[in-house]
N, C-alpha and C positions, 0 to 999 in steps of 0.2 A: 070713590072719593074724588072730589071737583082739583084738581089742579089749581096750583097757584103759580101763575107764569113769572109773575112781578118775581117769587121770590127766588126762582131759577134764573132765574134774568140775572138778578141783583148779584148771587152767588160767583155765576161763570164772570162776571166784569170786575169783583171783588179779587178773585182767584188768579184773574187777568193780570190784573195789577200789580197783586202782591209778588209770587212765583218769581216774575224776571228778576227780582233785586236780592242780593241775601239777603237774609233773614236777619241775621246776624246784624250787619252793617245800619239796618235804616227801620226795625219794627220794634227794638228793642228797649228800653230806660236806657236815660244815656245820663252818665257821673256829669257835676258840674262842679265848680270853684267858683266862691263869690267871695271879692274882696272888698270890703268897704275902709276906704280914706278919711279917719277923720283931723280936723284942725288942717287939712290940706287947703292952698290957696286957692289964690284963682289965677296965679300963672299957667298958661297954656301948657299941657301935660297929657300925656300919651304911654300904655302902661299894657304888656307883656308880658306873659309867664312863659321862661325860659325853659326846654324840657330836660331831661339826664338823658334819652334817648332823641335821634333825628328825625323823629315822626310818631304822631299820636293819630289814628282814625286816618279822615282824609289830610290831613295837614302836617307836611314836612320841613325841614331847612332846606333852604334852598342850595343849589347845584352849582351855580354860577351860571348856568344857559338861561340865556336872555329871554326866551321865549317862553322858562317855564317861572318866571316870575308871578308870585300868587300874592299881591296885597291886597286884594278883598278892598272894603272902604278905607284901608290904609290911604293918605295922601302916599307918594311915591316917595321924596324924599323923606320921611320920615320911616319909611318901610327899609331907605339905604342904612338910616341913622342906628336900625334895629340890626339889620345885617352887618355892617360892619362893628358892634361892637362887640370886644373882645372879651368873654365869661373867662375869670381864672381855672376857672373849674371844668371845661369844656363842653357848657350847658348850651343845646341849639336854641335859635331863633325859628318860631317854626309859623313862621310869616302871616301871624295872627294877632293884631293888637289892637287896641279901644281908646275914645277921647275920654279921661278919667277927672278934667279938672270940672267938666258938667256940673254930673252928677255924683263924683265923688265916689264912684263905684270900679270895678272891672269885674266883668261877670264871662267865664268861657264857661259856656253852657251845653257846648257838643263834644264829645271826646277830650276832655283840659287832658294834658299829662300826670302821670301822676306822683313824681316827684320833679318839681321845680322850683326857680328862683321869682321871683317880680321882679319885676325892672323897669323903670320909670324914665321916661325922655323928656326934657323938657328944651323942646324947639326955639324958642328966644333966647336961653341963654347958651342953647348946643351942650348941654349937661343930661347924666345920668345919676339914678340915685338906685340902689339894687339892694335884695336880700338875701339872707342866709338861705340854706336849701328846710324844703317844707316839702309837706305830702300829706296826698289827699289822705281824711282819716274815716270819711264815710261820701254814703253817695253824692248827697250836696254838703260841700265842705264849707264850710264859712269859716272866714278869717276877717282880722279889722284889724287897723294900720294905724298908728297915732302920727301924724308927721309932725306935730307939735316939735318943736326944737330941730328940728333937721333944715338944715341951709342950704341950696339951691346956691352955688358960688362956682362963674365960671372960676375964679381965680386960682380956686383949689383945685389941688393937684389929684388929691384922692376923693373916688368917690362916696358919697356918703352912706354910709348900711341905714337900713328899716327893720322895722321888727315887727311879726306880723302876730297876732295871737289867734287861737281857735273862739270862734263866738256861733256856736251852732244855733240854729234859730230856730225854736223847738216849735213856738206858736206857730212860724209861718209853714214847720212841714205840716200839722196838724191842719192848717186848711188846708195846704195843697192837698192831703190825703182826702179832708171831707170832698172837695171839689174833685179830685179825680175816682170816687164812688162814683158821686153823682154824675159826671159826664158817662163813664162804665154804665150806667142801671140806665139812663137815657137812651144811649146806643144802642143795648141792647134789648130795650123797650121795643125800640122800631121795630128792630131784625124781627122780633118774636111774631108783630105785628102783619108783617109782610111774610110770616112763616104759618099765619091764620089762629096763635098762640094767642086770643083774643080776651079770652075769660080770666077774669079778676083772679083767683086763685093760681093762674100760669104768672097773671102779674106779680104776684104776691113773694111766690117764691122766685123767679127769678130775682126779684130785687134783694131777698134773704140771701140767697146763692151767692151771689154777686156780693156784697157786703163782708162776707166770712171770707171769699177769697182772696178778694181783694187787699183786706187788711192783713192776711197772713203773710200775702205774696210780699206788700210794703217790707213790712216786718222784719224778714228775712233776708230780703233784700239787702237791708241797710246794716243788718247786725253784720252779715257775709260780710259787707266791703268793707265797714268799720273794724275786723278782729281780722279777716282773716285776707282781703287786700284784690286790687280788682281781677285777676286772675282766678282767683275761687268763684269771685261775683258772676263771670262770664259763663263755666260751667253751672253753677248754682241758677243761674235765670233762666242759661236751657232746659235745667231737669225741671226748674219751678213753674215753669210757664206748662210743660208738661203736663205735670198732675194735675194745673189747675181744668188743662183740658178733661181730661181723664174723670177728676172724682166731679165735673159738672155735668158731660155726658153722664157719668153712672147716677148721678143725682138725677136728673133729668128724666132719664129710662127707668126709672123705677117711679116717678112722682105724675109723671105727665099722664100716662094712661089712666092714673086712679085720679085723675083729677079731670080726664075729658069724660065727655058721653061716649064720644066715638072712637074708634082704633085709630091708634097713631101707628105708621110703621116704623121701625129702629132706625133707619137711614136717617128719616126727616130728623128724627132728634137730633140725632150727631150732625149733620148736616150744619141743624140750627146753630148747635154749639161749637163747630167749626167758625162757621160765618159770623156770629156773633163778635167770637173773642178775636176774629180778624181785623173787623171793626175798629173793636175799642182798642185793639196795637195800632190799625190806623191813625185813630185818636191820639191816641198816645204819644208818635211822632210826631204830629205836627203841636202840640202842647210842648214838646221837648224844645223844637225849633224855637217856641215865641216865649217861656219861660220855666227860668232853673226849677223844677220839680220831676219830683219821679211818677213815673207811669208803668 
């Protein structure tokens, strides 16, 4: 049988890539918190969630060492403004926060904590305004914030509470699910492609394959973090990511031969289905990176 170099090629720089980094840390779904402000002004406004713990993922409170100061697109003074204030509750700053009077949003989209407070700065008048303690209650959490009646007053003494409510946003996971099939069944369109998996019936079911696993892994995904909190989720998406390798090789190895003319040997399948679903976790982080949906 003719070798295919492209897709040995493509495999070892895949393999390359992925291997040096955990696994864990950067190929995974990653939980977000999206909060949306409404009746919020358009006073200048700057807005953090405070965590119960001093670090989530890569992002911690800071030390006091000058060098290891982390304000990302924070301006600096506004990144002091976050550090020096005092949570009654001893909830960290974990030197991560957003312009919120924009677009009326704050979206932490890579590792949020998972139980904290908002906290809102507003740099013109050197005031804060904060909330009770909240927690994430599935993988993308939505909450919405009425600020209607709440005053922004340097003069007052105490600061003002917010009140956040749960507003899960059902329509937008349902596209992001359709959208993250179809970028999956794309991906591994290719792979198949450059694995010589050419004939309409290999297409056919990979896209079927793809589709059932895909939605089951969502699925579960969300129901784990939702009932049972992200510590289950974490072992849950090791085992789940697991099987879905598992029963797509054995789908695979059972479908592929009765569907070529010619012998396929065992390797190339698993191969494929290695390289495939490495892909679409490629994809997947960098969707993670540019917006809150699960992969």
């Amino acid at each position: 049988m003719k070798k295919k170099p492209s897709a040995f090629l493509f495999c070892s720089i895949l393999l390359y890539l992925l291997f040096p980094f955990p696994v864990s840390a950067d190929t995974g779904p990653k939980p977000s918190v999206i909060i949306t402000f409404e009746n919020m002004g358009d006073e200048l406004c700057y807005g953090t969630l405070l965590s119960e713990t001093d670090s989530t993922g890569p992002f911690s409170a800071w030390d006091g060492k000058e060098h290891l100061i982390e304000n990302y697109d924070l301006d600096l003074n506004i990144w002091k403004a976050f550090v020096d204030y005092q949570d009654d509750d001893g909830y960290f700053f974990l030197q991560q926060g957003w312009l919120c009077s924009k677009n009326k949003r704050l979206e932490w989209t890579y590792y949020p904590p998972s139980r904290f407070k908002i906290l809102l700065y507003y740099p013109e008048s050197n005031t804060f305004a904060a909330s009770g303690i909240y927690e994430r209650y599935a993988f993308d959490s939505y909450f919405k914030v009425n600020m209607e009646g709440i005053k922004i007053d340097s003069s007052e003494k105490n600061i003002p509470l917010i009140t956040a409510e749960k507003s899960y946003d059902f329509t937008w996971e349902l596209i992001s699910l359709f959208c993250r099939i179809v970028i999956t069944i794309l991906l591994e369109l290719v792979i198949a492609f450059l694995f010589g998996f050419r004939q309409k019936n290999f297409l056919i079911w990979i896209g079927i394959i793809n589709i059932i696993t895909q939605i089951i892994l969502n699925v579960l995904l969300n129901f784990t973090l939702h009932s049972r909190g992200s510590l289950s989720f974490t072992y849950s998406y090791a085992l789940l990511e697991t099987l879905v390798f598992i029963i797509e090789s054995a789908t695979y190895l059972v479908l592929f031969p009765q569907i070529s003319q010619k012998q396929i040997p065992q390797w190339k399948i698993i191969l494929y289905t290695l390289c495939a679903n490495g892909v679409s976790l490629a994809g997947g982080l960098l969707i993670a990176k540019c917006m809150p949906i699960i992969f």
